[in-house]
Structure formats: structure tokens, C-alpha cells
PDB file of N, CA, C and O in Angstrom:
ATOM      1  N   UNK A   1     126.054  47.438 113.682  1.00  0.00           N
ATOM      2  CA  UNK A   1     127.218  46.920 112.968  1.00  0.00           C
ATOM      3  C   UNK A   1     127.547  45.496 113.419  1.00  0.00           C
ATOM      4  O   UNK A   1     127.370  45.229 114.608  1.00  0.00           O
ATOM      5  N   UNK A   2     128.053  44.466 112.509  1.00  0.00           N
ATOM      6  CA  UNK A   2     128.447  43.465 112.651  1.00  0.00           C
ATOM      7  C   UNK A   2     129.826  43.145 113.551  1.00  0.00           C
ATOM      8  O   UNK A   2     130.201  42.150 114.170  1.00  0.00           O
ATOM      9  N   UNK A   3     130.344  44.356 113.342  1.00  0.00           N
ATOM     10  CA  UNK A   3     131.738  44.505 113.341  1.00  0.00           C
ATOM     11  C   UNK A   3     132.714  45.704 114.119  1.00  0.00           C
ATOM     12  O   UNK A   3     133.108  46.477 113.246  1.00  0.00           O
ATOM     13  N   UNK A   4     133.199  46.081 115.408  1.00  0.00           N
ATOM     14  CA  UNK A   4     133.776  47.322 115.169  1.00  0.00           C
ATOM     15  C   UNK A   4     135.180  46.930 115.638  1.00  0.00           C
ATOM     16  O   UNK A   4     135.616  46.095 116.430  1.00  0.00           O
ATOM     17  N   UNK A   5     135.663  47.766 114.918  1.00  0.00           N
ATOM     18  CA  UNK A   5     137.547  47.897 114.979  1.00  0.00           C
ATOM     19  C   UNK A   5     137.569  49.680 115.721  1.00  0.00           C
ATOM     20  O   UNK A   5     136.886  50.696 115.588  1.00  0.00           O
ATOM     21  N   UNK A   6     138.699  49.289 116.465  1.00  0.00           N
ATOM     22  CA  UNK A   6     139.286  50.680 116.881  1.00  0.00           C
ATOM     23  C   UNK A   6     140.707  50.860 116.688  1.00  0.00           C
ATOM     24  O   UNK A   6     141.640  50.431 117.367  1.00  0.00           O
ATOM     25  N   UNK A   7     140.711  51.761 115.362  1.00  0.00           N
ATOM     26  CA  UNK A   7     142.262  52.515 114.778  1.00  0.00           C
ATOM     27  C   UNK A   7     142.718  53.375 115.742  1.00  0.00           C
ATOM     28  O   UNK A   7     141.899  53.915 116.485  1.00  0.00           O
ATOM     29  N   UNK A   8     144.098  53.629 115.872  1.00  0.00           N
ATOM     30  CA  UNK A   8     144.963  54.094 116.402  1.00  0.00           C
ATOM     31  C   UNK A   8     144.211  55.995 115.314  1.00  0.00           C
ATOM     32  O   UNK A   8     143.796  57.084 115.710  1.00  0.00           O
ATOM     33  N   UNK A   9     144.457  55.302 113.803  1.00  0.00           N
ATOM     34  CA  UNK A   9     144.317  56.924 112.975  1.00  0.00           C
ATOM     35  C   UNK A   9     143.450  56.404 111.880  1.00  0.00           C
ATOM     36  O   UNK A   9     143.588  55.209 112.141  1.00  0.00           O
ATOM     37  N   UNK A  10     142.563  56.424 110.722  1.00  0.00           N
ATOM     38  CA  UNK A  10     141.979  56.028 109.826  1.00  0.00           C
ATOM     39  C   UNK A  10     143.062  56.654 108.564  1.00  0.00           C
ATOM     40  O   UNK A  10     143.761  57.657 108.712  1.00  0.00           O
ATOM     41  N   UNK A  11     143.005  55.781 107.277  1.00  0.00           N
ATOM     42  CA  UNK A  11     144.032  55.691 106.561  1.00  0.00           C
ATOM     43  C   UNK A  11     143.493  57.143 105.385  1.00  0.00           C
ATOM     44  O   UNK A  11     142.466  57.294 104.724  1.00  0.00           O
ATOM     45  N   UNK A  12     144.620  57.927 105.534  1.00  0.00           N
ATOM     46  CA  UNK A  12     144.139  59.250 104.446  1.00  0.00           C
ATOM     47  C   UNK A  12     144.695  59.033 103.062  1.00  0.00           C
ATOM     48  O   UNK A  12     145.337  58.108 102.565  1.00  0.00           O
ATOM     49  N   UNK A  13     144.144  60.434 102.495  1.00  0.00           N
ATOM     50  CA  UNK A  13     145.014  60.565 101.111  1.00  0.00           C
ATOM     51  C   UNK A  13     145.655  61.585 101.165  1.00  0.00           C
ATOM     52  O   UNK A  13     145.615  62.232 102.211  1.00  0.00           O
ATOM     53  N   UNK A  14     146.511  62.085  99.966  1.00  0.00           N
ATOM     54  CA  UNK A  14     147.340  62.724 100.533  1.00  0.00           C
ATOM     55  C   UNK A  14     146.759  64.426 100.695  1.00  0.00           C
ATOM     56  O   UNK A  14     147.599  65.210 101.137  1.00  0.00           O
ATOM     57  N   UNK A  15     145.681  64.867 100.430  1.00  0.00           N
ATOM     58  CA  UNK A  15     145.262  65.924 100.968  1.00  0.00           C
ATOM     59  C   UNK A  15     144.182  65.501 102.464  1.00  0.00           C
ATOM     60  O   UNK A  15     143.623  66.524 102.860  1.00  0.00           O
ATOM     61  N   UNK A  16     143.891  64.500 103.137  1.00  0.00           N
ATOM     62  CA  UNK A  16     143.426  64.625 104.207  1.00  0.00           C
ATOM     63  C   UNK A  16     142.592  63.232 104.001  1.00  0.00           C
ATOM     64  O   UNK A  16     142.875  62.179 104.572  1.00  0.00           O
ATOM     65  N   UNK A  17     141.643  63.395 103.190  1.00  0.00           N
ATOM     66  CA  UNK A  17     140.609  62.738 103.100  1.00  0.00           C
ATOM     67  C   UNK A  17     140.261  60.765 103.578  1.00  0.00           C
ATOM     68  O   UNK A  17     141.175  59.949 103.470  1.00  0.00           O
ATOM     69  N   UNK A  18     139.488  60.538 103.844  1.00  0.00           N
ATOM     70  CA  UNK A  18     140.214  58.786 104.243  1.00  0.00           C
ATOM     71  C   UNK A  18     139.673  58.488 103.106  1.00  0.00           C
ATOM     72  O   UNK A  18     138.721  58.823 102.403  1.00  0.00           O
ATOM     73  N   UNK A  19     140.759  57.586 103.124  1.00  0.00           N
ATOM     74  CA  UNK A  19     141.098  56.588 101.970  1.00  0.00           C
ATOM     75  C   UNK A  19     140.667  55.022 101.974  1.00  0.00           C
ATOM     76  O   UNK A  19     141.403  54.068 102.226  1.00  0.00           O
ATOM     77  N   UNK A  20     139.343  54.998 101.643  1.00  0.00           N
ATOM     78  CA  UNK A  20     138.298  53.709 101.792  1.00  0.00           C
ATOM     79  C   UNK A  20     138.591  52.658 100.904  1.00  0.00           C
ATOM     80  O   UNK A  20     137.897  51.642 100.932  1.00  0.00           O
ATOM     81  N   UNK A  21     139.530  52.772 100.119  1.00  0.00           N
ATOM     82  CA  UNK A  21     140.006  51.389  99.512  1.00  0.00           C
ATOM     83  C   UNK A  21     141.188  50.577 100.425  1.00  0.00           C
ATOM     84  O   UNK A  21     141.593  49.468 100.075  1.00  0.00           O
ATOM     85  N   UNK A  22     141.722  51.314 101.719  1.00  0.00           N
ATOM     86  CA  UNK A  22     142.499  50.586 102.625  1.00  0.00           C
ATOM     87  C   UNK A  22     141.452  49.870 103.390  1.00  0.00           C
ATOM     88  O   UNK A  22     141.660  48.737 103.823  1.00  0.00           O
ATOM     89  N   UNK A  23     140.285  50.522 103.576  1.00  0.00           N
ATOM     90  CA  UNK A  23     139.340  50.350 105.086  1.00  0.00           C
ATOM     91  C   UNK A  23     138.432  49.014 104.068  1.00  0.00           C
ATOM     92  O   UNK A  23     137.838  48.297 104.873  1.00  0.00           O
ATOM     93  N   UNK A  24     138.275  48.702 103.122  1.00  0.00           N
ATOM     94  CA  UNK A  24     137.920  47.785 102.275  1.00  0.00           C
ATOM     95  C   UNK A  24     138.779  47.163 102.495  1.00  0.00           C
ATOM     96  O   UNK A  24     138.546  46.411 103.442  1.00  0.00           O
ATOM     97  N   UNK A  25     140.346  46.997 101.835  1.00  0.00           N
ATOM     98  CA  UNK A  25     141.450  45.692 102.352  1.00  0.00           C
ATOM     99  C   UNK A  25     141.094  45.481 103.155  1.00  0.00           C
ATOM    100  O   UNK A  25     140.149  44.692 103.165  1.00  0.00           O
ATOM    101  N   UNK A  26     141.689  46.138 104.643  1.00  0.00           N
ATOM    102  CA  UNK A  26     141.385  45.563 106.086  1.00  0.00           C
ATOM    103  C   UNK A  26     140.042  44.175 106.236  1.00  0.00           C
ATOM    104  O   UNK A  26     140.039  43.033 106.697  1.00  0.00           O
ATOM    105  N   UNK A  27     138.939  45.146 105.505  1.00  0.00           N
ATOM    106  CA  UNK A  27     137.549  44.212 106.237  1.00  0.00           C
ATOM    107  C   UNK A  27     137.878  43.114 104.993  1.00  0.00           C
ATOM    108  O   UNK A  27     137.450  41.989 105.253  1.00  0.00           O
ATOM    109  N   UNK A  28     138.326  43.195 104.137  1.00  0.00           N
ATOM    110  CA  UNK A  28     138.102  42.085 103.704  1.00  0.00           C
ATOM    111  C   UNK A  28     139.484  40.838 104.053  1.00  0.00           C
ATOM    112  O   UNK A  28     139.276  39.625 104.048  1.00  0.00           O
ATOM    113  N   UNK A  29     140.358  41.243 104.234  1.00  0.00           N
ATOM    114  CA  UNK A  29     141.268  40.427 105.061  1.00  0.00           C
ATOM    115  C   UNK A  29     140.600  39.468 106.012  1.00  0.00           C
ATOM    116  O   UNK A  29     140.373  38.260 105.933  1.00  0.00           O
ATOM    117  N   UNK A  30     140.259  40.731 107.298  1.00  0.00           N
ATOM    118  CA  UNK A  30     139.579  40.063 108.206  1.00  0.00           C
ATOM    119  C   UNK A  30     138.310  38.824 107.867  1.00  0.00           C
ATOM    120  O   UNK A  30     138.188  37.650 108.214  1.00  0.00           O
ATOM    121  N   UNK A  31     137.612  39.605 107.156  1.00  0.00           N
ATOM    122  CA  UNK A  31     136.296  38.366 106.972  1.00  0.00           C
ATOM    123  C   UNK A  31     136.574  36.817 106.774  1.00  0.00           C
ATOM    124  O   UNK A  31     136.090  35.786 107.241  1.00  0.00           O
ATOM    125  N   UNK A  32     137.959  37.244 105.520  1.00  0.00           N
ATOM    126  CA  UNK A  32     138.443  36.064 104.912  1.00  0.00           C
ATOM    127  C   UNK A  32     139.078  35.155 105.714  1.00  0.00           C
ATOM    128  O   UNK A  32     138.921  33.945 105.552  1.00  0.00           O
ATOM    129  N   UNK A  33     139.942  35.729 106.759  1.00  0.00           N
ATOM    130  CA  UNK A  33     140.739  35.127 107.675  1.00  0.00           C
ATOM    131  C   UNK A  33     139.656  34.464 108.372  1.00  0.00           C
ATOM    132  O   UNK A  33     139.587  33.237 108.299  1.00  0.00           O
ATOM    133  N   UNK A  34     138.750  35.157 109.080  1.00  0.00           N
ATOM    134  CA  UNK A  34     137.683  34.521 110.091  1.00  0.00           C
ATOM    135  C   UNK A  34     136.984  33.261 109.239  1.00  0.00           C
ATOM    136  O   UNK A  34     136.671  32.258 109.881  1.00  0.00           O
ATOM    137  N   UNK A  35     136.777  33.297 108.038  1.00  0.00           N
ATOM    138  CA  UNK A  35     136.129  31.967 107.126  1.00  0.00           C
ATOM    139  C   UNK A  35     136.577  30.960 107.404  1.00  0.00           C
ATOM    140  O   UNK A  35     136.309  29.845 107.850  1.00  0.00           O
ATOM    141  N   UNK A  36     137.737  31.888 106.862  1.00  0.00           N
ATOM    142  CA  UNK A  36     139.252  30.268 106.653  1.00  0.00           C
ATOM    143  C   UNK A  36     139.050  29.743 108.262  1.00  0.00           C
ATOM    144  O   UNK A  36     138.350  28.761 108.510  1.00  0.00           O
ATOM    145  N   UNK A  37     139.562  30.310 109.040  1.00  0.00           N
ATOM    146  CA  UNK A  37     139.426  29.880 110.612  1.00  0.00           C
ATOM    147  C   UNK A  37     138.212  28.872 110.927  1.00  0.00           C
ATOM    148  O   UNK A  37     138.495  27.777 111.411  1.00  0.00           O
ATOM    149  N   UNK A  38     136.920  29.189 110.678  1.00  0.00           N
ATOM    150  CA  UNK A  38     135.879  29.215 110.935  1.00  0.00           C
ATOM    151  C   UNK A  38     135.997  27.370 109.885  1.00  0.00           C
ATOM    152  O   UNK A  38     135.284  26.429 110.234  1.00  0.00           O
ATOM    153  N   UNK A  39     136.549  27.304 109.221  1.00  0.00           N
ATOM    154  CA  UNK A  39     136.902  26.035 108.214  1.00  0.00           C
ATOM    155  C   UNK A  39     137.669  24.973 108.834  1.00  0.00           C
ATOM    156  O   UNK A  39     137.618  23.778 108.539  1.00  0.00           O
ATOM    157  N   UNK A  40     138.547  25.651 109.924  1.00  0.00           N
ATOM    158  CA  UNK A  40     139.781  25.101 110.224  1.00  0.00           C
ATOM    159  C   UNK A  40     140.937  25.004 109.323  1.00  0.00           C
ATOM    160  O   UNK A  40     141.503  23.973 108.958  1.00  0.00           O
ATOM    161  N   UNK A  41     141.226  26.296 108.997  1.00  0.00           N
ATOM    162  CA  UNK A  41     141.954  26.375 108.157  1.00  0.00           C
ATOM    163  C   UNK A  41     142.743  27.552 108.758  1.00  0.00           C
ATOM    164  O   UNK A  41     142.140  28.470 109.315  1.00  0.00           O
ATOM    165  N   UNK A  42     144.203  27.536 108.644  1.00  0.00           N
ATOM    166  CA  UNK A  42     144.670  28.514 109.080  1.00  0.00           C
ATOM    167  C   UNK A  42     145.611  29.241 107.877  1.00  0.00           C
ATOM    168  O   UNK A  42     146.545  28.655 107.330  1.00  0.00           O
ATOM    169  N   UNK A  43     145.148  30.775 107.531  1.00  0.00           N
ATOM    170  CA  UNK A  43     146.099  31.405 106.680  1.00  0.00           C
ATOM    171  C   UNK A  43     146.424  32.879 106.941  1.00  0.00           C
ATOM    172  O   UNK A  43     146.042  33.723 107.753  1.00  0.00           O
ATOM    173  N   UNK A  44     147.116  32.849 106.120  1.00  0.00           N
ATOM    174  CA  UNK A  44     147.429  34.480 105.714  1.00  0.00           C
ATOM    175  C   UNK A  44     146.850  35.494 104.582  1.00  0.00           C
ATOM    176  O   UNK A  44     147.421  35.524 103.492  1.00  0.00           O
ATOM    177  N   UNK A  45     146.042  36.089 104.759  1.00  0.00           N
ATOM    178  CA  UNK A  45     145.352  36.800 103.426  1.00  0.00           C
ATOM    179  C   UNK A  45     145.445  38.108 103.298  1.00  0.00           C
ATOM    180  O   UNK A  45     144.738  38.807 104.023  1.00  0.00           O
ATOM    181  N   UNK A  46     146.089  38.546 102.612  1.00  0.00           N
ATOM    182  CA  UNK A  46     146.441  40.077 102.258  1.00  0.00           C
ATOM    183  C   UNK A  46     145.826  40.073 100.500  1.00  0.00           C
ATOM    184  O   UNK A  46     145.692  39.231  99.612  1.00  0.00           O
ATOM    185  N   UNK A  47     145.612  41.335 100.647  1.00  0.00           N
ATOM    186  CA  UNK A  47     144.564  42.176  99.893  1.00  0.00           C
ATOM    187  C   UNK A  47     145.339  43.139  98.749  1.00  0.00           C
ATOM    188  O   UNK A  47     145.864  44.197  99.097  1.00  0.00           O
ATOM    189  N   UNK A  48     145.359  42.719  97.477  1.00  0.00           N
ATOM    190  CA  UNK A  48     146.196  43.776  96.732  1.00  0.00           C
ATOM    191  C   UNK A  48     144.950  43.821  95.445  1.00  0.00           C
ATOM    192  O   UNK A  48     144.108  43.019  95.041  1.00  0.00           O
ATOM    193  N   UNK A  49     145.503  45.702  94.954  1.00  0.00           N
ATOM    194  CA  UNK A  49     144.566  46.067  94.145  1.00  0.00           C
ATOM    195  C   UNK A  49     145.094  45.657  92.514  1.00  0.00           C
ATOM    196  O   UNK A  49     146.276  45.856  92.233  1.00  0.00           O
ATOM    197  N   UNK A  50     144.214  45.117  91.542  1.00  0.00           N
ATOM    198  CA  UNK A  50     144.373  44.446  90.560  1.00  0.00           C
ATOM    199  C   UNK A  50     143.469  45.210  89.244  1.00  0.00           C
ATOM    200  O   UNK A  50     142.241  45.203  89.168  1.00  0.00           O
ATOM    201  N   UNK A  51     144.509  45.926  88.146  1.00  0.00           N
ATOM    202  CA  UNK A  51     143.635  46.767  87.115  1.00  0.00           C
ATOM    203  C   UNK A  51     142.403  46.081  86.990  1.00  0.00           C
ATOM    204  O   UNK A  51     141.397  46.609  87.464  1.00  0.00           O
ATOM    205  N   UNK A  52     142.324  44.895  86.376  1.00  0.00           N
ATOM    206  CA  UNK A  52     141.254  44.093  85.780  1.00  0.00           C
ATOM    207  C   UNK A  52     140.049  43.566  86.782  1.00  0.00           C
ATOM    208  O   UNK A  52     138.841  43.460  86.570  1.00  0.00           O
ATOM    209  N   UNK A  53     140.921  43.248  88.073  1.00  0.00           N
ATOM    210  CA  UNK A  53     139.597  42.260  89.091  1.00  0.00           C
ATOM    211  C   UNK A  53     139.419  43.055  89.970  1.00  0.00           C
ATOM    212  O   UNK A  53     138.864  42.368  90.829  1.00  0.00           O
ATOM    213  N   UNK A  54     139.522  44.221  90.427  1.00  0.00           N
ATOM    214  CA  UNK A  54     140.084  45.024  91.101  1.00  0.00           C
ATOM    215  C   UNK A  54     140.698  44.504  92.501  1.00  0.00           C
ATOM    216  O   UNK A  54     141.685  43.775  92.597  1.00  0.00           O
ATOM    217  N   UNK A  55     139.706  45.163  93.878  1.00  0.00           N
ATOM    218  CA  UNK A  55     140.808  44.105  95.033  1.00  0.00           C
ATOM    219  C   UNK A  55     140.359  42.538  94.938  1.00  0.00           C
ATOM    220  O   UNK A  55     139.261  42.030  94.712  1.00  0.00           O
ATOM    221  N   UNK A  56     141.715  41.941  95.213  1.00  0.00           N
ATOM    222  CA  UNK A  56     141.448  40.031  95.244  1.00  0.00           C
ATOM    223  C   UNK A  56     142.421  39.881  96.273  1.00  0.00           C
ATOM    224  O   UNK A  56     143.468  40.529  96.276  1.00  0.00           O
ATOM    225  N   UNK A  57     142.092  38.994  97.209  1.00  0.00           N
ATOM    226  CA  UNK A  57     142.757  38.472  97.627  1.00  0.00           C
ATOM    227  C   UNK A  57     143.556  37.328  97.820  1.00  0.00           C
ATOM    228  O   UNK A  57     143.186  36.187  97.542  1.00  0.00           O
ATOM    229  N   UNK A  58     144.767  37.659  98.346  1.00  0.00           N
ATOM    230  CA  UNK A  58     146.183  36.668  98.231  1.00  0.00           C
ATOM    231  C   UNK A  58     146.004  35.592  99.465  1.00  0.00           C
ATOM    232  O   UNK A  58     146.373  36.256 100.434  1.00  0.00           O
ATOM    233  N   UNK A  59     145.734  34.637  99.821  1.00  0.00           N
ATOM    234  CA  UNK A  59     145.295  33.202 100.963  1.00  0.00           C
ATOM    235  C   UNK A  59     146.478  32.338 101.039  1.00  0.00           C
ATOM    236  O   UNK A  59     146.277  31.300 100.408  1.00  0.00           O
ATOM    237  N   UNK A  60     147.490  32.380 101.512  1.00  0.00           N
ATOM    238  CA  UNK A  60     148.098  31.768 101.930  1.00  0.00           C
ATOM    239  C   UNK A  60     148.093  30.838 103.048  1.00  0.00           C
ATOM    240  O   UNK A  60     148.290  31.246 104.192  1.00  0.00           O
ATOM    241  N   UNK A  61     147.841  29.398 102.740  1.00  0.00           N
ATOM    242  CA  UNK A  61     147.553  28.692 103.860  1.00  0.00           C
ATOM    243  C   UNK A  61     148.676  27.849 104.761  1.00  0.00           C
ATOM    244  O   UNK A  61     149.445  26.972 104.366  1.00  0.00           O
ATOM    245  N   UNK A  62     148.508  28.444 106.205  1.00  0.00           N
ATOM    246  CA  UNK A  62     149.457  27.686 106.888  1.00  0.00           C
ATOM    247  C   UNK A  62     149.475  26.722 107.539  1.00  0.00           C
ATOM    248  O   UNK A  62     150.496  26.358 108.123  1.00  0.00           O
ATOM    249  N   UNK A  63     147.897  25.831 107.613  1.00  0.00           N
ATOM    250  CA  UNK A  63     148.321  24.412 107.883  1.00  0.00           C
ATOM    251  C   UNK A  63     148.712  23.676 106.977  1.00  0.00           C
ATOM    252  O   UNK A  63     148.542  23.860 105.771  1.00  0.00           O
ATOM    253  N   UNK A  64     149.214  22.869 107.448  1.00  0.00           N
ATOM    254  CA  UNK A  64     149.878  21.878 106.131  1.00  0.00           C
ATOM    255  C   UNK A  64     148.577  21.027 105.576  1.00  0.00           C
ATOM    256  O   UNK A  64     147.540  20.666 106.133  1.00  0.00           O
ATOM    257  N   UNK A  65     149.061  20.872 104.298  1.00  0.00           N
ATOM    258  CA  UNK A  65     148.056  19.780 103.143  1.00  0.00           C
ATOM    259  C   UNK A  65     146.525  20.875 102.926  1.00  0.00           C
ATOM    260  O   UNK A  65     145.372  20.568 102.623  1.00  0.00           O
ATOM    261  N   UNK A  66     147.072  22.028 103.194  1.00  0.00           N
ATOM    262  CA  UNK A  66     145.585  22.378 102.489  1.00  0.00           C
ATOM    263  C   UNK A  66     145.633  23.021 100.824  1.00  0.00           C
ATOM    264  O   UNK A  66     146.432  23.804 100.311  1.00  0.00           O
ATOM    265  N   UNK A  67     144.428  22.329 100.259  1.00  0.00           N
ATOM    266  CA  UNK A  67     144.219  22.715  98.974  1.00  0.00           C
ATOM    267  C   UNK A  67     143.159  23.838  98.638  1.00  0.00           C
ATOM    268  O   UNK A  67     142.232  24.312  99.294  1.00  0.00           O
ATOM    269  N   UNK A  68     143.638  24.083  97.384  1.00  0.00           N
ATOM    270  CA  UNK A  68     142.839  25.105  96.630  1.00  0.00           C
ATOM    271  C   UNK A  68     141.475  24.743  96.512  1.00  0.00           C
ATOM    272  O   UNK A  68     140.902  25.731  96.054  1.00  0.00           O
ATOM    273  N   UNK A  69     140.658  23.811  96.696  1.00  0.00           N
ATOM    274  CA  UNK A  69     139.483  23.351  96.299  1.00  0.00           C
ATOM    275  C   UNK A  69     139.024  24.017  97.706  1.00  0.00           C
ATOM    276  O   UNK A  69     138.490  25.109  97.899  1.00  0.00           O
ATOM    277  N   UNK A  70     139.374  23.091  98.549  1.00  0.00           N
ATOM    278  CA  UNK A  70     139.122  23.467 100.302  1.00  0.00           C
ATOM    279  C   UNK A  70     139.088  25.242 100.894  1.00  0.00           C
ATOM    280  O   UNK A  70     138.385  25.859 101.694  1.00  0.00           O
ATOM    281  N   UNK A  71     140.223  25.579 100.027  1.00  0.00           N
ATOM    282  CA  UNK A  71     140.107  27.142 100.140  1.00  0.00           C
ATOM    283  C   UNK A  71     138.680  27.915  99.277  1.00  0.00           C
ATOM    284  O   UNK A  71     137.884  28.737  99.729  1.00  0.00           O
ATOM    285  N   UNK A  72     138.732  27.385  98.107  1.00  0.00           N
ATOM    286  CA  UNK A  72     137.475  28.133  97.434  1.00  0.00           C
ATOM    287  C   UNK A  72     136.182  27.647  97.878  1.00  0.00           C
ATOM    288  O   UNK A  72     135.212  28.403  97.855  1.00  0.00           O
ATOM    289  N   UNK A  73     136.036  25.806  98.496  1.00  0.00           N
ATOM    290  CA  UNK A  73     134.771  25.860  99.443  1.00  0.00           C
ATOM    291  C   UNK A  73     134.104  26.507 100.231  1.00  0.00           C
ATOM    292  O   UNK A  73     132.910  26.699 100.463  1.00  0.00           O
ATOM    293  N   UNK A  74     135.648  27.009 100.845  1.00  0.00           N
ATOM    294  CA  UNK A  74     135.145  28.252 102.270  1.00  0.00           C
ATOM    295  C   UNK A  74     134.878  29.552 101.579  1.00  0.00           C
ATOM    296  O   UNK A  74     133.957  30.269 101.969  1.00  0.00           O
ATOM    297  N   UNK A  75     135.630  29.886 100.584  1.00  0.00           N
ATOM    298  CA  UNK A  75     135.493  31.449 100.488  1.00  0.00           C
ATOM    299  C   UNK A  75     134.584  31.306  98.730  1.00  0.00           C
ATOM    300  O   UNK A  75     134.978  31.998  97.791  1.00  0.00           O
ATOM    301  N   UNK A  76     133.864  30.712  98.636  1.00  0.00           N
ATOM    302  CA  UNK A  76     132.947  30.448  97.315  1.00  0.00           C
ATOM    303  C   UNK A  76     131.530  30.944  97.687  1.00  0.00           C
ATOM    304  O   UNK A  76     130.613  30.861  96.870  1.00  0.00           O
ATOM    305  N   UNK A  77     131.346  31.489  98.991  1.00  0.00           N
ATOM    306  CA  UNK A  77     130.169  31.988  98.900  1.00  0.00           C
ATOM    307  C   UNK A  77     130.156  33.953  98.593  1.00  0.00           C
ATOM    308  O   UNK A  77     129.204  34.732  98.649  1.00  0.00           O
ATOM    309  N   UNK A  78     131.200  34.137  98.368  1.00  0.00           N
ATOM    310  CA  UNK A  78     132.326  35.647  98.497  1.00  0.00           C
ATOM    311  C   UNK A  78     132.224  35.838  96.775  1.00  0.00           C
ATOM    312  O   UNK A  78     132.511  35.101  95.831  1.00  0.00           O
ATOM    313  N   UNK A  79     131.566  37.454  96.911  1.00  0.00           N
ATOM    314  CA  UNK A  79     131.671  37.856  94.875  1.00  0.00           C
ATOM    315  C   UNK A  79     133.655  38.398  95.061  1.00  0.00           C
ATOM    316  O   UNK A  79     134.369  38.374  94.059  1.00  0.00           O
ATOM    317  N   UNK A  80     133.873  38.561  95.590  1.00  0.00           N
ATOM    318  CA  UNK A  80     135.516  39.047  95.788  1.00  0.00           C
ATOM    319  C   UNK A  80     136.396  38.036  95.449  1.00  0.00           C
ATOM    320  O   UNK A  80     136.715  37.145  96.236  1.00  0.00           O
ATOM    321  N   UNK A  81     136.922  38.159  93.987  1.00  0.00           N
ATOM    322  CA  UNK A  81     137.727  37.240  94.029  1.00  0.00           C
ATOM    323  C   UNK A  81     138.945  36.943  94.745  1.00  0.00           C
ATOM    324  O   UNK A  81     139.265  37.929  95.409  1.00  0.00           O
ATOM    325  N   UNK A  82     139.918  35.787  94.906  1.00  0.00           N
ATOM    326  CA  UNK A  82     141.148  35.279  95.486  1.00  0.00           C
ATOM    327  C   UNK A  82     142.274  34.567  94.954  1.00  0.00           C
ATOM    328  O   UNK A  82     141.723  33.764  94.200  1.00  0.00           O
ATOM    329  N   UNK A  83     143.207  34.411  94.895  1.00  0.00           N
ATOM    330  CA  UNK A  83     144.010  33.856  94.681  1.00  0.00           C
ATOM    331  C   UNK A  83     145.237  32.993  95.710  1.00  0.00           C
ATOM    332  O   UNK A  83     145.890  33.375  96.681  1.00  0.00           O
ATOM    333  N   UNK A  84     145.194  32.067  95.192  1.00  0.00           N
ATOM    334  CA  UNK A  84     146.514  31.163  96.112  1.00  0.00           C
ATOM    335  C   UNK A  84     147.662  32.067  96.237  1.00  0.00           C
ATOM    336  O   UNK A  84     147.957  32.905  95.384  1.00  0.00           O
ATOM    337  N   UNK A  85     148.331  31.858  97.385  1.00  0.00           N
ATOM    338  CA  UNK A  85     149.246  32.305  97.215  1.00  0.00           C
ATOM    339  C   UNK A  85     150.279  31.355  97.869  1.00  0.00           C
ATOM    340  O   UNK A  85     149.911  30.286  98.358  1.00  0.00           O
ATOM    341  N   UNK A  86     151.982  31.873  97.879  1.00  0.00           N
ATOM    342  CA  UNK A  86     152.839  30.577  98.091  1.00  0.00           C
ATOM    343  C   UNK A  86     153.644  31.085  99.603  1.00  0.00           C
ATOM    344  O   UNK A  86     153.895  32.158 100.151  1.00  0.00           O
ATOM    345  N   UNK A  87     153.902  29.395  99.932  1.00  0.00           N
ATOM    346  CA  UNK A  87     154.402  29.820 101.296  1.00  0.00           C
ATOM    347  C   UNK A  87     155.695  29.862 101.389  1.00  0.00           C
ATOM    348  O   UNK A  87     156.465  29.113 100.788  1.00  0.00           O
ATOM    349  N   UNK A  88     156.025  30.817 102.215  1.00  0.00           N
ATOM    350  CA  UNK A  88     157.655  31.155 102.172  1.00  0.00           C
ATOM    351  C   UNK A  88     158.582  29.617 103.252  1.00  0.00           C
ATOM    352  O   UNK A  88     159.797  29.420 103.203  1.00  0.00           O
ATOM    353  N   UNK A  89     157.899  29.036 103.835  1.00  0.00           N
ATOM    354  CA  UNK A  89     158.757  28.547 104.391  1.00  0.00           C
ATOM    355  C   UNK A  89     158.864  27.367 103.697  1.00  0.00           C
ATOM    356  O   UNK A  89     159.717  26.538 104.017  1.00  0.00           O
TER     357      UNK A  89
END
């Protein structure tokens, strides 16, 4: 594995079973975050499920002056789509 995480509990459904469209968010959060990083870019990326695209993720960037071009440079090698998202402060 490229990768291991250690959960406290793995995410179920509601009769028991795990629920692999959370354990998909998670890794794809992470990957995305590590890109952006890996760019010098610092954000926030959370993962929501979408009828049409299904999961995409939300990139909120928290250094200042970064653009959407700069964001899809880093994450343009990714079939998962993304979207900008806005900063609260």
C-alpha cells in the first residue's frame, strides 16, 4: 500500500456494513490536500457527493492570491472532478 491510515472505527451503514463511499471521501481529500501542498499551495478540500459528477471535490485555498488555473494545474492530472470553493474569512 501506498498509504495506511489508522481509524479509531471504519464508517458503517446502517445495518453494519462499511460504508466505502466515506473511505473514498477521506482518500480523496487527503491525496488532494497532499497535491495542493506538494504545489505550495495551501487548502481545504472536502468531498461532497453530486447526482450528476458523482464525488467532486470542494478546494478551498488558503494562501492568499491563489487561482483557479494554479489549482487545476496541480489537480489536472486527477479523472475526479473539483470545484472552487469560497473562503469564509
Amino acid at each position: 500500500p501506498k498509504h495506511v491510515e489508522i481509524l479509531d472505527e471504519l464508517p458503517k451503514t446502517a445495518v453494519g456494513k462499511v460504508f466505502k463511499p466515506d473511505l473514498r471521501k477521506m482518500a480523496i481529500s487527503r491525496v488532494y490536500g497532499e497535491t495542493l501542498r506538494a504545489q505550495g499551495i495551501e487548502a481545504a478540500v472536502s468531498v461532497y457527493e453530486d447526482k450528476t459528477r458523482g464525488l467532486v471535490a470542494t478546494v478551498t485555498p488558503k494562501t492568499p492570491g491563489t487561482t483557479e488555473a494554479q489549482i487545476g494545474a496541480a489537480l489536472g492530472a486527477f479523472a475526479r472532478p473539483w470545484a472552487m470553493g469560497l473562503d469564509d474569512s
